[in-house]
C-alpha positions in Angstrom: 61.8 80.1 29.8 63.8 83.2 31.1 61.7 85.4 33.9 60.4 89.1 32.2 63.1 91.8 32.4 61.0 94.4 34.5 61.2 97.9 35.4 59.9 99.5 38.4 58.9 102.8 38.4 58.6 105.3 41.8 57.7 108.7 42.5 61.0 110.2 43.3 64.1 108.1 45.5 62.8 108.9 48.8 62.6 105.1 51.3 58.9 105.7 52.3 55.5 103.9 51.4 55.5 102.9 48.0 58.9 103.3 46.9 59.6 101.1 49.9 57.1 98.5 48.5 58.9 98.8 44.9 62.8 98.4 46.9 62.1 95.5 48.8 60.0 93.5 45.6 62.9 94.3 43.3 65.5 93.2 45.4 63.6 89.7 45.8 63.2 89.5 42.2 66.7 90.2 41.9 67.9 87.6 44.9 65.8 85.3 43.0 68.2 85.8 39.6 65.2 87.9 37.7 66.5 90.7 35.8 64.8 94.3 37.7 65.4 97.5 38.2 64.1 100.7 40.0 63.9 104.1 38.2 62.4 107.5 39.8 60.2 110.0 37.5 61.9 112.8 39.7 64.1 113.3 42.5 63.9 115.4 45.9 65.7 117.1 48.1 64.4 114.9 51.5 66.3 111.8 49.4 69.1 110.1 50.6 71.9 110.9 48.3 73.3 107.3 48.7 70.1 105.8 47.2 71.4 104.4 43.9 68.4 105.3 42.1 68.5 106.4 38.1 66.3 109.5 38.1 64.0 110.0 34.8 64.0 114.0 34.7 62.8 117.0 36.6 59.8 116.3 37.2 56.8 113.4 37.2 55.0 114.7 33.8 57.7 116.6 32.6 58.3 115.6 28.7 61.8 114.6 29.4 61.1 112.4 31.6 58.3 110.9 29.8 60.6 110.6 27.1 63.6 108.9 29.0 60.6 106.5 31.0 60.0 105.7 27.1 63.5 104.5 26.5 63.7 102.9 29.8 60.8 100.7 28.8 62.4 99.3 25.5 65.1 97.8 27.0 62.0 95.6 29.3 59.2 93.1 29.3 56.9 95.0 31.6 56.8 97.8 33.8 55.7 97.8 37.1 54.1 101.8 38.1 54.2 101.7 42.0 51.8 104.8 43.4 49.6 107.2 42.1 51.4 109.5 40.4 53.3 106.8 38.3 50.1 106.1 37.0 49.8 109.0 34.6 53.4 109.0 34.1 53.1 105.5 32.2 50.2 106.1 30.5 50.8 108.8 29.1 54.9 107.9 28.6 54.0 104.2 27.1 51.1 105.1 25.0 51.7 103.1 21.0 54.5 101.2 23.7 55.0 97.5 23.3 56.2 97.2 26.7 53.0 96.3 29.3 52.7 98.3 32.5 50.7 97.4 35.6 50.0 99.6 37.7 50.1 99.3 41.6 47.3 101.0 43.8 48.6 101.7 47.3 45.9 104.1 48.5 42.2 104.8 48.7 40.9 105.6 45.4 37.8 107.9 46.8 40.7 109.8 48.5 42.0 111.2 45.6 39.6 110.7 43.4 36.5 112.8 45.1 35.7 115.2 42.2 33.9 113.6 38.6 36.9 115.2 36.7 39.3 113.3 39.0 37.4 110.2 38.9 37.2 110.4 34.7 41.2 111.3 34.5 42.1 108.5 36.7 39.8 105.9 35.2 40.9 106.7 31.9 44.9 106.0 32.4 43.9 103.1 34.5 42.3 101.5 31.1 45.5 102.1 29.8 47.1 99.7 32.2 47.5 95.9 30.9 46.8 94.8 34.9 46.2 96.8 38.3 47.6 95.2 41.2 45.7 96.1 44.5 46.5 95.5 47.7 43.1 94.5 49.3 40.3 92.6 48.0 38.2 95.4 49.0 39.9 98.2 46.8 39.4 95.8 43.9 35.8 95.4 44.6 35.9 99.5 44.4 38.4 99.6 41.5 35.8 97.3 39.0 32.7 99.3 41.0 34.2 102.9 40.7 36.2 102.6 37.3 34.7 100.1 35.3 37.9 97.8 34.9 37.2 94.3 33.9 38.0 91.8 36.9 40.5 89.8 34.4 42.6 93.3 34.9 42.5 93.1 38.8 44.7 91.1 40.9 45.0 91.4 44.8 48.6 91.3 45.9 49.2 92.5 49.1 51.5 95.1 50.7 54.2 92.7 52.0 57.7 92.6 53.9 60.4 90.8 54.1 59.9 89.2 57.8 63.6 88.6 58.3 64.1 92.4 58.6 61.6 92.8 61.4 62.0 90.4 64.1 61.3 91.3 67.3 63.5 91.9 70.5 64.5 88.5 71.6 64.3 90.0 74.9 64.3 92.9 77.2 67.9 93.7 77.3 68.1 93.8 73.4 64.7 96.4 73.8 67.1 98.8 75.9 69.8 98.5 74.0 67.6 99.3 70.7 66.4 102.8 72.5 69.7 103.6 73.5 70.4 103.6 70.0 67.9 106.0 69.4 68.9 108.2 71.9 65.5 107.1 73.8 65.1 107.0 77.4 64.9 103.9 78.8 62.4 104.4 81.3 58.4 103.9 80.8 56.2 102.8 77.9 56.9 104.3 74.5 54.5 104.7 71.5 56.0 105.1 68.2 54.9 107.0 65.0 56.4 106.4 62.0 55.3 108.3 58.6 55.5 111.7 56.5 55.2 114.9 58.6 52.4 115.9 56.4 48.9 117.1 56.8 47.1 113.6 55.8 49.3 111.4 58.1 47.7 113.6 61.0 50.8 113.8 63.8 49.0 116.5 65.5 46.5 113.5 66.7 49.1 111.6 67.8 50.3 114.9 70.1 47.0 115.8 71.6 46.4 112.1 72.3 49.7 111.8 73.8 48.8 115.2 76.0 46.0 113.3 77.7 48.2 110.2 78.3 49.6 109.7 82.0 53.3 111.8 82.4 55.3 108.4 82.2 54.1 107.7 78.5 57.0 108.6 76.1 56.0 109.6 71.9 58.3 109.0 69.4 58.4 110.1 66.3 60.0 109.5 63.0 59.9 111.2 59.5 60.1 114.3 57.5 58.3 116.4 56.2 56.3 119.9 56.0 54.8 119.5 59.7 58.2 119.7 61.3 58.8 122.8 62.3 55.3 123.0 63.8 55.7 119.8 65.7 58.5 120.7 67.4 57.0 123.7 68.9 54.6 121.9 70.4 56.3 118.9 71.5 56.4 118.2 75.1 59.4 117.0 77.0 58.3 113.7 76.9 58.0 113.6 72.6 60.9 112.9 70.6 60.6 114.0 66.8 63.8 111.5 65.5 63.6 113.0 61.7 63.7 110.1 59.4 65.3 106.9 59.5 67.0 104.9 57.0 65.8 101.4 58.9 62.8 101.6 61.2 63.2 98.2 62.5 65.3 99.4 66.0 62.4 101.8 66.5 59.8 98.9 66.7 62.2 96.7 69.0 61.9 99.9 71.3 58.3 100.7 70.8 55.8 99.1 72.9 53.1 100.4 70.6 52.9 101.6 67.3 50.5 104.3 66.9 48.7 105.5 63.2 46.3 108.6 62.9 45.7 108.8 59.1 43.3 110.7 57.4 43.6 108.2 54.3 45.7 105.0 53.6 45.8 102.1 51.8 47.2 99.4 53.6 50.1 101.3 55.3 53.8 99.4 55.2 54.6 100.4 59.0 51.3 98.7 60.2 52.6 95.1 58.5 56.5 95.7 59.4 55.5 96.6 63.1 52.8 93.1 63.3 56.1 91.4 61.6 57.8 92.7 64.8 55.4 91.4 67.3 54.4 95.1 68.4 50.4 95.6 68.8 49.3 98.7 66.7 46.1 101.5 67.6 45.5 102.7 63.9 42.9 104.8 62.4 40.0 103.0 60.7 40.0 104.2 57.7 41.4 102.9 53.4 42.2 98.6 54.4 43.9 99.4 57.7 41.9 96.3 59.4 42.9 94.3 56.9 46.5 94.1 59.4 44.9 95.7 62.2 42.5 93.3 64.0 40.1 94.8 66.9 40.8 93.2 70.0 43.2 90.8 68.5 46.4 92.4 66.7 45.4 95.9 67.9 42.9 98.4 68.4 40.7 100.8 65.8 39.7 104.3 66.3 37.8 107.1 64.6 40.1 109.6 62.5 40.6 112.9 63.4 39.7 111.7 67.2 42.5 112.6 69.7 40.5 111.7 73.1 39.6 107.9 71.1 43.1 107.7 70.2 44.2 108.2 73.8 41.8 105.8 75.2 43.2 102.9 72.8 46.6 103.8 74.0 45.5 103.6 78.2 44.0 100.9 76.9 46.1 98.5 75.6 49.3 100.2 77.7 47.5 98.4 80.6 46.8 95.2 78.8 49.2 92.1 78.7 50.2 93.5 75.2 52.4 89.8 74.5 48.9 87.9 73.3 48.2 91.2 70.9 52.0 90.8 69.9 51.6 87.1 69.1 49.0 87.7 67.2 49.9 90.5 64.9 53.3 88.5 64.2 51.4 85.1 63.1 49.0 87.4 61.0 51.4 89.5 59.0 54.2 85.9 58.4 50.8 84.9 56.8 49.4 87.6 54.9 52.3 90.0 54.0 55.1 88.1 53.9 57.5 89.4 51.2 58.5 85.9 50.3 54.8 84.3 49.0 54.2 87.9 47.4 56.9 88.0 45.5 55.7 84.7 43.8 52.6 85.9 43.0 54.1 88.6 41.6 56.3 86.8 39.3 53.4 84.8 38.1 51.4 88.4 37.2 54.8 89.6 35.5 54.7 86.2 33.1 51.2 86.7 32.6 51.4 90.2 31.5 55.1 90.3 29.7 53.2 87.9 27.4 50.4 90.3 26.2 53.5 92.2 24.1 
């Protein structure tokens, strides 16, 4: 019997988070001779005009491209909604549809659902989902508690990578050569960041904590985003704001630790590609973060919004033999988060729910 034809659906054509997620599973589904593709409600202008994503319409709820995510679906089995604000895009685009979607939950549901009238909206086009794929078991524990969805409708698939694009440095020459290709010095440890510029991912923690680190500690860090401007008048000498990068892989061969200080997350993609890596993370402990961040064995937790915390993870694992922490992470993420075993689970959900047509 032939594999479900299945369309993915992303916020707009940007390579971050969960359109990242939604690249990397169609492009195994497609190695492995499944019909996919990836459409985008709505573009935007931080997108790399390259991307060859179809783009829906002007906006996410806009009716033309509710209308044109209508078509797109007839011509599938199922439809895969990959973030939030695909959610309401397919429920409301699909409704009377005989094309399935399932929904995926990246983030922390009592992030952006705090208010009652949130919490009814969201619950309600969640219902309207024929499965909702989460990424932890312990956001599908909140998803049944918080929403009432019946546990047949949840399934834990995890946030996953494909670990052939993030090995690690085979060794210290090919570390040097990976900052000089980032314009890095190649003197003293470096700390990389790696995220949206925004208010929620918090980069003005990572710059006070990297204040009160010793003057040989470099900060790195990549993205885009409405923060920019800001952070680079108060960069010091030793921070490097790199703007976004099409493949962050060189920037973890460089790193010697990867550094997260998010308000909210779900289980954040940078977090399993740097373990895939072998580079030790200091992450806020907040959303399922510790499901890839392990205290004391894969990396170290803090508080959020906690510079002086922050910078004493950093000292402290900057002064550790960092190679157990390395090991660790690397054997961790080739068993959890693997692109390769998700992607069969996946393909076992897509049968499933292509059948309830």
């Amino acid at each position: 019997m032939a594999e479900p034809r299945v369309l993915h659906v992303i916020t707009d054509p940007r390579a971050r988070g969960a359109q990242r997620s939604a690249r990397d599973l169609h492009g195994e589904l497609v190695r492995r001779g499944q019909a996919s593709e990836v459409v985008a409600l709505h573009p935007h202008p931080d997108a790399d005009p390259g991307e060859p994503v179809a783009v829906l319409g002007p906006s996410r709820h806009h009716p033309d491209t509710l209308r044109a995510l209508r078509r797109a679906a007839g011509r599938v089995d199922v439809v895969v909604a990959h973030g939030s604000s695909t959610l309401q895009a397919c429920a409301l685009g699909l409704v009377a549809s005989r094309t399935p979607f399932v929904y995926v939950n990246i983030g922390d549901p009592r992030h952006w659902t705090s208010t009652v009238a949130r919490r009814l909206r969201v619950g309600a086009f969640l219902h309207r989902a024929a499965a909702v794929a989460a990424i932890s078991p312990q956001a599908v524990d909140l998803l049944r508690t918080r929403f009432r969805l019946p546990a047949r409708r949840l399934h834990v698939l995890p946030n996953a990578r494909p670990a052939e694009r993030f090995s690690p440095p085979a060794d210290a020459a090919e570390k040097a050569a990976a900052r000089a290709a980032l314009g890095l010095p190649g003197d003293g440890p470096l700390v990389a960041w790696i995220g949206a510029l925004s208010p929620e991912k918090r980069p003005d923690v990572a710059l006070a904590a990297h204040a009160l680190l010793p003057g040989t500690v470099r900060l790195a860090l990549a993205g885009e985003g409405p923060l920019r401007a800001r952070l680079t008048a108060d960069a010091g000498p030793r921070t490097h704001l790199l703007g976004p990068l099409a493949d962050p892989a060189p920037l973890y061969r460089a790193a010697d630790l990867l550094l997260l200080t998010s308000d909210s997350e779900g289980v954040p993609g940078v977090l399993i590609e740097a373990a895939l890596a072998a580079l030790p993370a200091v992450a806020t402990d907040v959303g399922w973060v510790s499901d890839v961040v392990r205290p004391g064995e894969t990396g170290l937790l803090t508080p959020p919004g906690d510079p002086a915390a922050t910078a004493e993870a950093l000292r402290t694992l900057l002064a550790a033999d960092r190679t157990p922490y390395g090991d660790a992470a690397r054997a961790h993420a080739l068993a959890h988060f693997d692109l390769d075993a998700v992607a069969t689970r996946w393909q076992h959900l897509l049968r499933r729910t292509a059948r309830t047509r």
